[in-house]
C-alpha positions, 0 to 999 in steps of 0.5 A: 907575870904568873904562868903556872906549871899545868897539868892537862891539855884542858888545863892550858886551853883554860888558861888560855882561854881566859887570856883570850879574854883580857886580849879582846877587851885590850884589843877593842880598848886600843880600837877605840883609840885608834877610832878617836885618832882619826878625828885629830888627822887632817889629811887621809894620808897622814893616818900611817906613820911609819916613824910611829910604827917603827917606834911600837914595834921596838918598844914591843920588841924590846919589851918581849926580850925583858919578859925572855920572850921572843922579840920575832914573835911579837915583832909579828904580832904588832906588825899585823895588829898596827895593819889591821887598826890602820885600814880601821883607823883609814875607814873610819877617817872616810866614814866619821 
């Protein structure tokens, strides 16, 4: 992972900003995704799997630890993130 040594406030928020970038596109890509899952569920209630949940937040977490990052963060993170794709993943269940 290359994060280099800025040397302004600009600089950063440049970096930054391209960074926000490549999230969006990731984040619209695993939406995607998530829109498809919809269509492989039977059942409205069978869209939150808590197992599932479980399971992203420690492979994320423990991937954040191998980066010396903090796990606390991302745990956050992913947990509103899976939230967020969940009640899309629940409206699109509804409204193929």
């Amino acid at each position: 992972m290359d994060v280099v040594d800025c040397s302004s406030l600009g600089e950063i928020r440049k970096n930054i900003d391209s960074i926000d970038m490549e999230i969006v596109s990731l984040l619209v890509k695993r939406g995607k995704y998530v829109q498809q899952a919809a269509k492989f569920k039977s059942d409205y209630s069978n869209i939150e799997d808590k197992k599932r949940v479980d399971d992203i937040i420690d492979k994320v977490t423990n991937y954040s630890r191998e980066l010396n990052f903090d796990p606390t963060v991302i745990g956050k993170i992913y947990s509103f993130l899976i939230e967020v794709y969940i009640q899309f993943e629940k409206k699109k269940f509804l409204n193929p």
